[in-house]
N, C-alpha and C positions, 0 to 999 in steps of 0.2 A: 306397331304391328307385332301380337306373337304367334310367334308358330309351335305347333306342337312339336315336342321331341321327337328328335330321330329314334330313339331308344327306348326299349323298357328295364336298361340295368344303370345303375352310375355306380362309381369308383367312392366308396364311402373314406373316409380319412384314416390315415393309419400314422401311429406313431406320432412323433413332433413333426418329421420330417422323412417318411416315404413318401410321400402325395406332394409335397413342397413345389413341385412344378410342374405335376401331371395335368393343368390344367394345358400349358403350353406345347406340351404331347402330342395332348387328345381330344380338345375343346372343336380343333377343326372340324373333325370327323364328326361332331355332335353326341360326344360322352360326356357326359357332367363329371363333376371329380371335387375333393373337398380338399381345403390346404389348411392346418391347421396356425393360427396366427398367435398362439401365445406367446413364443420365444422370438422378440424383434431381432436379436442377433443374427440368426440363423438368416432369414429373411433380409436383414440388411447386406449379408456376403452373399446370398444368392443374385440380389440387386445388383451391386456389382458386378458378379459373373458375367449373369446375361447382359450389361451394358456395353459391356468387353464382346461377347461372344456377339452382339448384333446391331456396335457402333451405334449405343443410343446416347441418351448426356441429360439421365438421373445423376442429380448429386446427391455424394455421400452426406449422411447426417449422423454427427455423430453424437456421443453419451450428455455429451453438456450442451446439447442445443434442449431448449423448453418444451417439455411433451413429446420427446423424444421416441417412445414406446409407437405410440400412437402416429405419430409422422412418419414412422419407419414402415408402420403397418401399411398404412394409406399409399406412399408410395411404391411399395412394393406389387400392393395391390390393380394401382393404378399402371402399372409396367407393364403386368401380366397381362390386364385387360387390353395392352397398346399392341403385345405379342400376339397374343390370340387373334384378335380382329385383322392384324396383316396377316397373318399366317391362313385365316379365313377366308382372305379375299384372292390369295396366292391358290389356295385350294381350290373356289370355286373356279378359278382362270383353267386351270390346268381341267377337271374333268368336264369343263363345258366346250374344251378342244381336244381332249385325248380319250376316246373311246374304251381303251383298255382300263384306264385306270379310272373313268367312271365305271366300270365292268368290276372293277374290284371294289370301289365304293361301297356300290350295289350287293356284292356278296357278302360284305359285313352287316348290312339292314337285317330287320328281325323278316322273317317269311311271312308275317302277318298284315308288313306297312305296306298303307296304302300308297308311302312316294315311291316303295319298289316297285309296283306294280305299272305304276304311272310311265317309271320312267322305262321300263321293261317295254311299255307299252310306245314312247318315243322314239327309243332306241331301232325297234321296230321295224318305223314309217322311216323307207330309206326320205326321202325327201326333207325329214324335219330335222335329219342333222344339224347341229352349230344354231340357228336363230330359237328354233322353239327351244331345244334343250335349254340355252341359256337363259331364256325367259325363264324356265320351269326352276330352274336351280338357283335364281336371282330372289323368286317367290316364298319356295316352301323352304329353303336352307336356312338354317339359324344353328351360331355353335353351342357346344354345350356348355353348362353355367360353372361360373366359380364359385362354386361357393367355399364358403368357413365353417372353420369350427373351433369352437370355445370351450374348454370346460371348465364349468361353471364355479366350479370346488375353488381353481387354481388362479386365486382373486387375494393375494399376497398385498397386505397394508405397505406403502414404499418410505422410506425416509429419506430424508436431505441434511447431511450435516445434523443428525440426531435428529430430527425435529419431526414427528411424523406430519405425511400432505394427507391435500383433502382425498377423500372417497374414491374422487374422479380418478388419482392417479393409481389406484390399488390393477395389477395386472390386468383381471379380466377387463375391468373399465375400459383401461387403455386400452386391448385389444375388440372393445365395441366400437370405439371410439373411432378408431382407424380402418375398421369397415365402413362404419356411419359415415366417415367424411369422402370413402373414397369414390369414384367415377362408378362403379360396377353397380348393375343391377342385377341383383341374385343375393342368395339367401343365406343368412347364419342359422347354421348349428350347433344348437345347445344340449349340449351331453353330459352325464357325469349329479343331473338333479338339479332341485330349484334353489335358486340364491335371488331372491326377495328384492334384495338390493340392488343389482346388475338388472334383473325383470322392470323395475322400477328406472333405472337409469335411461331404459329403452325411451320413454315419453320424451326426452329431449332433442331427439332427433325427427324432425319428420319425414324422413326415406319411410321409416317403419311406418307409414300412416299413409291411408285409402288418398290420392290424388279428387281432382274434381270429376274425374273419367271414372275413380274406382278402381284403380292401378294401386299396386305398392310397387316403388321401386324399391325397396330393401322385402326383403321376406322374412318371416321366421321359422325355423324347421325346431322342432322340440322331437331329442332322441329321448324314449321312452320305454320302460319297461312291461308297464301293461293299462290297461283302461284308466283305473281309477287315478294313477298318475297324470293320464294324459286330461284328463277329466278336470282337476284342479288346476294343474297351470295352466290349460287352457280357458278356462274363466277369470284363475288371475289377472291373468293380462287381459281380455276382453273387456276387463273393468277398468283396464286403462285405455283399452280404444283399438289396444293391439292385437292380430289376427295372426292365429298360426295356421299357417299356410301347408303343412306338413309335418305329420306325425310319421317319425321314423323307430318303427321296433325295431329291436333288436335281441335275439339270444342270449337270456343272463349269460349263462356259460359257452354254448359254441359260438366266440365271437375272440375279435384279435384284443389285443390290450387288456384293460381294467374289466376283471369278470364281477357285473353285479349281479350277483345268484339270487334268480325271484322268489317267493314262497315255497319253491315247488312246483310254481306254474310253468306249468310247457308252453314252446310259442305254438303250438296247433288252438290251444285253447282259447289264447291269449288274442290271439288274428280272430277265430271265432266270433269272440265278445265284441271287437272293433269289428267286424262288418257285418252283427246285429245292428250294433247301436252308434255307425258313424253319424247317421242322424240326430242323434240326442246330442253328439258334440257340436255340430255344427249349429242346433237351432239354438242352444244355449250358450254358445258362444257368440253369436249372432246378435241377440235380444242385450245382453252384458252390452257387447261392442257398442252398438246402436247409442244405447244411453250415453255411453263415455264420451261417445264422436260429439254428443248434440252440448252436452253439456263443456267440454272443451272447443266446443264451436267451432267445429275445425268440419271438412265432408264428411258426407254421410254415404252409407250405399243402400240401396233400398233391397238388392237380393244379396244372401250371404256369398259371401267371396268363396275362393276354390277353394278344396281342402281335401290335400294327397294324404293317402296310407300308403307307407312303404313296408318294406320288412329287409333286413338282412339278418346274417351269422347262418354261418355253415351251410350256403346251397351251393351245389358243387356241380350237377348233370342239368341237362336241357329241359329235362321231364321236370325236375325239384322246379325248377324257376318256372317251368308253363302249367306247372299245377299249381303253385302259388298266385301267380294270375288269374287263372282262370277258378279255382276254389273261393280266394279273398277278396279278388275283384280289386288285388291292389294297382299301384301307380308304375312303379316303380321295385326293382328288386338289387338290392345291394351286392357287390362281388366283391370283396375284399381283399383276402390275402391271397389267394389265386391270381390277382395282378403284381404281388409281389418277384411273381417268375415272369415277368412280363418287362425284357429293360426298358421298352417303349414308356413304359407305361410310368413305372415306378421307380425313383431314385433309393437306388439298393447297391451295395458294391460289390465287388465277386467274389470276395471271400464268404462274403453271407447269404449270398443269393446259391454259391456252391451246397453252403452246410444247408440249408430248405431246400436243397432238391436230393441231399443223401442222406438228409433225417426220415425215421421211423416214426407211427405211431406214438411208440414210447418216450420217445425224445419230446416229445411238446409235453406241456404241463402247467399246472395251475401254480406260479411260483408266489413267494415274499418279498418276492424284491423291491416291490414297491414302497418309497415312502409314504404315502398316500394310508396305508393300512387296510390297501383294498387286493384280493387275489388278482395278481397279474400272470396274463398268458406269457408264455414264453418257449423258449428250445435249450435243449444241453448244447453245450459244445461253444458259447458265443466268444468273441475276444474280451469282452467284459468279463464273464465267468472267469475265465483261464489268467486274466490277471488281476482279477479278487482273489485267487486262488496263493498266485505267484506270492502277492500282498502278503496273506496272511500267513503263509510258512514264515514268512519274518518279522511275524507278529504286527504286522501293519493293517489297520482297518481304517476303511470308512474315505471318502475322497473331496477333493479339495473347497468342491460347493461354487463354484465360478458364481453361478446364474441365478441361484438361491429362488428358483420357482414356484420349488418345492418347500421351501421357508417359513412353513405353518405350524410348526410345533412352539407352543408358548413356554416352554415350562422350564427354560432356560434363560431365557431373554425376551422382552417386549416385542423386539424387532423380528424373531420367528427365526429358529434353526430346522435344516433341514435334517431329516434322521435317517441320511444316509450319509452327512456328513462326518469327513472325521471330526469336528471339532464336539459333534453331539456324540457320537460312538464312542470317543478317549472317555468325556465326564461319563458314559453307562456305566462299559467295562470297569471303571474304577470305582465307580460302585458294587458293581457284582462283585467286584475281586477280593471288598472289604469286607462281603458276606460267605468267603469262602470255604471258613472252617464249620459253618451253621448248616449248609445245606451239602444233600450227597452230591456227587459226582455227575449221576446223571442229570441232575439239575442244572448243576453248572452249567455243564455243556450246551445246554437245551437254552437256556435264558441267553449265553453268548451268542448260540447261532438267532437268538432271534433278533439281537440288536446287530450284527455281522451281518444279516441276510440283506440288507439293503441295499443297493444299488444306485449308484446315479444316473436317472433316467434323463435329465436333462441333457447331460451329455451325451450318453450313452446313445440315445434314440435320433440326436441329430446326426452323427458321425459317421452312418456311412452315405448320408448327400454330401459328405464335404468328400469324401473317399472317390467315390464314386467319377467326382468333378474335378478330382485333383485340386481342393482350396485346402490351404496348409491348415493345420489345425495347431492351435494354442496351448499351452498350457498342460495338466496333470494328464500321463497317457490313463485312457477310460475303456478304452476298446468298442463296440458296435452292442446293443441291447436294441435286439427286433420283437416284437410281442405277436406273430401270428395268430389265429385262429386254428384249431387245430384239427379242422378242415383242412388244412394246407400239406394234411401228412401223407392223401393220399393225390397229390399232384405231384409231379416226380419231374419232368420236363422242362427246360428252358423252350418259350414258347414265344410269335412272333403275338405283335399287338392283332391282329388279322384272326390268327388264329384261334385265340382266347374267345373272342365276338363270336367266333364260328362254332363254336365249343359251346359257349351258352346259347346262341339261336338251336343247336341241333343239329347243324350244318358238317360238322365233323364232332370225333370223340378223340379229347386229349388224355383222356387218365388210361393210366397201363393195366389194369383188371378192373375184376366185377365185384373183387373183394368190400368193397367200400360200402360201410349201411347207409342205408337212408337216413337223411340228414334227421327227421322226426326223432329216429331210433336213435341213433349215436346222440343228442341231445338228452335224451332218458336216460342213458347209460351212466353221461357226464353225473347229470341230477341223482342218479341212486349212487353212483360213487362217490358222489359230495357229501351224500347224508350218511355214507357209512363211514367215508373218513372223519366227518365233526364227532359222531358219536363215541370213536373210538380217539377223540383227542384229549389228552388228559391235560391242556392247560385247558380246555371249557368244562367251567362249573356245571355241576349239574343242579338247578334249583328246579321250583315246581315251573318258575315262566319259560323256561329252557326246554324241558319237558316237554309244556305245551307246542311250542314253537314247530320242534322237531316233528310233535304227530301233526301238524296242519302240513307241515312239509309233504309228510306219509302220504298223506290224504288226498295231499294235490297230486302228486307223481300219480297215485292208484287212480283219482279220478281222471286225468290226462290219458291214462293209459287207457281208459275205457274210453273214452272220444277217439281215439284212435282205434278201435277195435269198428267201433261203426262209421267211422271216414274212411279207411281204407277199404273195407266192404263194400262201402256202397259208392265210390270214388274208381270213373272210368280208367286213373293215372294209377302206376306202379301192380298193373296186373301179370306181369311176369313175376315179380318179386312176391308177391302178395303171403305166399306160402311160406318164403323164411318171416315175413314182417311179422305175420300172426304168430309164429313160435316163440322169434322174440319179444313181443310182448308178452306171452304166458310166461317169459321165462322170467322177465321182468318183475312182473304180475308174484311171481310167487317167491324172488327173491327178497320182495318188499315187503309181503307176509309172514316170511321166515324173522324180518328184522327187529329185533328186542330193543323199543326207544327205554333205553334207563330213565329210571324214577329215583326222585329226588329223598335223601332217606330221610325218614319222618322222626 
């Protein structure tokens, strides 16, 4: 039996480990939420924890048991789904005998569902107290999913006593591996771009593959940047039989973590093209599917399967997320870092959950820190920062690499160092050091902060769920590395789990002014600040394909700005604001005119 969701937002994944147990939160209440399962460690001492915290008898598995990665994943996975479901049925008991607190159930539903009305409509009929309600709440109640998330990059070859293994045990693998085998029906997310090879590992599992009914019990969610992406992997895999179930946008830049900054293209434009043309994706993925099912002889489905658009990054107010609904005609709308101030919600610890709620605007930012070599969001002020900091007054760079996740740089060793690592930072530095009397000063400087700016995400980003839960923590002190969204600069509040739902229904307003632009705008901003800091970066070459690059950027921003000149116009949402929107897009508009892309000298 499915039932539709109680909701129209879920909890997208944040970090290695903010979301790590939001499902055992929030799953009752029927909020979906994503955990991300790359790092088994983390995952295996959360297992732990809660076995301790709710007398259950998972056993430990530890580094030298076979497929270790992957067992960890599984049962960890398997726990949560063991959590949730009694925590489920503990729920339903309670408000199908306590009045009140189905009364507050009820006020976290969107104003739209039809089970509020229903039960509004129960609640009502004095006489149908206790048997009908609990019929009613036995029927339409389902919790919300666990799902995963993968990215897809951080798919690390493993060795054994030097010796590299197969394919199968390279990171992401494992981390399929260990969804694929475990109890839960719900869906991977795949973020971060396509890796050919993990897409391909998919066919050995059949969760991923249509039942005789035409059911998947496993899903695939594909996070995407814009059509043409979602367009190709989703026929990829089609042509192995495999169905994505849900395309998830998201905001190159107004988004938490790993910013991938698209052309130029705005998400207004971007949702646009997807709810032209979800039909092109569906029937041609459909026709692909088909052949691959008949020809692996495995079910077929004769109508194409379901297929969600969602959207998150940066919606903040009731109106942004019911005009995304209602404009796109999406599934679903992501909340991200906004549930970071949520302790229900989100494992965050107080020191960091303090500094996001007395950070400014200024303080988030598109940082380097990543090994990855991709812009990462971030905040001043973290304990990571302040002891890279302490670090390098004494001439100390770079951290000890426990987990080597990040382990993808060749160019030292076969086995992959990470380049946030000391042992990769010592070999730069001394290199640099040996080109010291060659180059000026400011050079120096510039090439050291670029090999210094790195951080260790790996640790960094698990450490305050171990904080938070009081689990001792191991090894080099790393401090806390949070990557919000920098949406999250104008939420200011420690807020209850209640009150956030109430917040995005409309039901109440938690942000402290009206200051805050529209999420459309502040996403423009981000984009025209991005092209005028590359332009003015003197380590990017300027050749003629650079050139080119930058004016298609121009091009997209100015065209996005004109779709937005006639959506808000003719769009019944944001008519109070309407007046400052349109200035600031002229302003926008002619900042982008005024901007001189350099040309490459002939």
């Amino acid at each position: 039996m499915t039932t539709k969701p109680l909701h129209n937002f879920h909890i997208p994944v944040m970090g290695l480990a903010y979301t790590i147990d939001s499902p055992i939160r929030v799953a009752q209440y029927g909020i979906s939420s994503v955990i991300s399962i790359i790092d088994d460690e983390i995952l295996e001492k959360m297992k732990n924890f809660y076995n301790q915290k709710f007398n259950l008898t998972y056993l430990g598995i530890s580094t030298k048991t076979e497929d270790y990665r992957a067992k960890r994943i599984t049962a960890y996975l398997d726990m949560v789904d063991d959590i949730v479901n009694e925590k489920f049925e503990s729920f339903k008991q309670e408000i199908s005998k306590n009045k009140e607190a189905l009364k507050d159930f009820m006020a976290m539903l969107p104003n739209t569902s039809d089970l509020k009305n229903n039960l509004q409509q129960l609640i009502s009929q004095k006489d149908s107290w206790g048997e009908s309600i609990k019929n009613f709440i036995e029927t339409n109640l389902a919790p919300g999913s666990i799902d995963v998330n993968i990215m897809t990059k951080v798919d690390k070859d493993n060795y054994k006593k030097n010796e590299q293994l197969p394919v199968m045990y390279n990171d992401a693998h494992a981390s399929l591996r260990g969804f694929a085998n475990s109890k839960l029906s719900s869906s991977m997310v795949l973020s971060a771009g396509m890796n050919p090879r993990l897409y391909s590992y998919m066919e050995e599992f059949d969760d991923f593959f249509p039942d005789e009914n035409g059911v998947l019990k496993k899903k695939i969610i594909l996070k995407v940047s814009d059509f043409r992406s979602a367009m190709i992997q989703g026929n990829f895999l089609a042509k192995k039989g495999l169905w994505v179930s849900e395309y998830r946008i998201e905001s190159g830049l107004n988004c938490g973590g790993h910013a991938f900054a698209t052309e130029g293209m705005l998400l207004g434009p971007i949702m646009e093209e997807f709810r032209q043309k979800k039909d092109d994706l569906i029937q041609s993925a459909h026709s692909l599917m088909i052949k691959a099912l008949e020809q692996k002889e495995r079910f077929t489905v004769s109508q194409p399967l379901e297929m969600k658009i969602t959207v998150q990054g940066g919606v903040g107010t009731s109106e942004e997320h019911d005009f995304l609904l209602a404009t796109y005609n999406v599934d679903s709308i992501g909340w991200g870092s906004p549930f970071l101030l949520v302790p229900e919600a989100t494992s965050v610890d107080h020191e960091t959950r303090k500094l996001l709620l007395q950070s400014k605007e200024q303080d988030f930012y598109l940082s380097k820190i990543s090994p990855l070599g991709v812009p990462f969001n971030t905040i001043k002020g973290t304990s990571n920062e302040l002891l890279k900091q302490q670090k390098a007054a004494h001439g100390r760079y770079g951290s000890s690499c426990p987990k080597k996740l990040l382990a993808l740089s060749k160019e030292y060793s076969p086995e992959g160092t990470c380049t946030a690592s000391k042992k990769y930072q010592d070999i730069k530095l001394n290199e640099l050091n040996s080109q010291k009397e060659t180059i000026s000063v400011e050079e120096f400087e510039k090439r050291k902060s670029e090999i210094t700016d790195k951080a260790c995400l790996c640790v960094g980003l698990v450490n305050s769920a171990y904080m938070e839960q009081g689990i001792e923590i191991k090894g080099e002190k790393q401090g806390v590395v949070i990557c919000p969204g920098p949406n999250i600069a104008f939420f200011d509040k420690e807020v209850s789990l209640s009150e956030m739902v109430k917040h995005i229904y409309g039901n109440i307003n938690i942000l402290s002014d009206n200051e805050r632009p529209n999420m459309f705008i502040n996403e423009l901003k981000m984009y025209v600040d991005y092209l005028k800091k590359e332009i003015k970066d003197p380590s990017i070459q300027i050749t003629t394909s650079q050139t080119k690059k930058w004016n298609t950027f121009k091009k997209n921003i100015l065209e996005g700005i004109e779709y937005y000149h006639q959506l808000f116009n003719t769009s019944t949402f944001f008519r109070q604001g309407l007046q400052t929107i349109n200035l600031q897009l002229q302003e926008y508009k002619l900042m982008l005119n005024t901007l001189e892309i350099p040309y490459a000298k002939q």
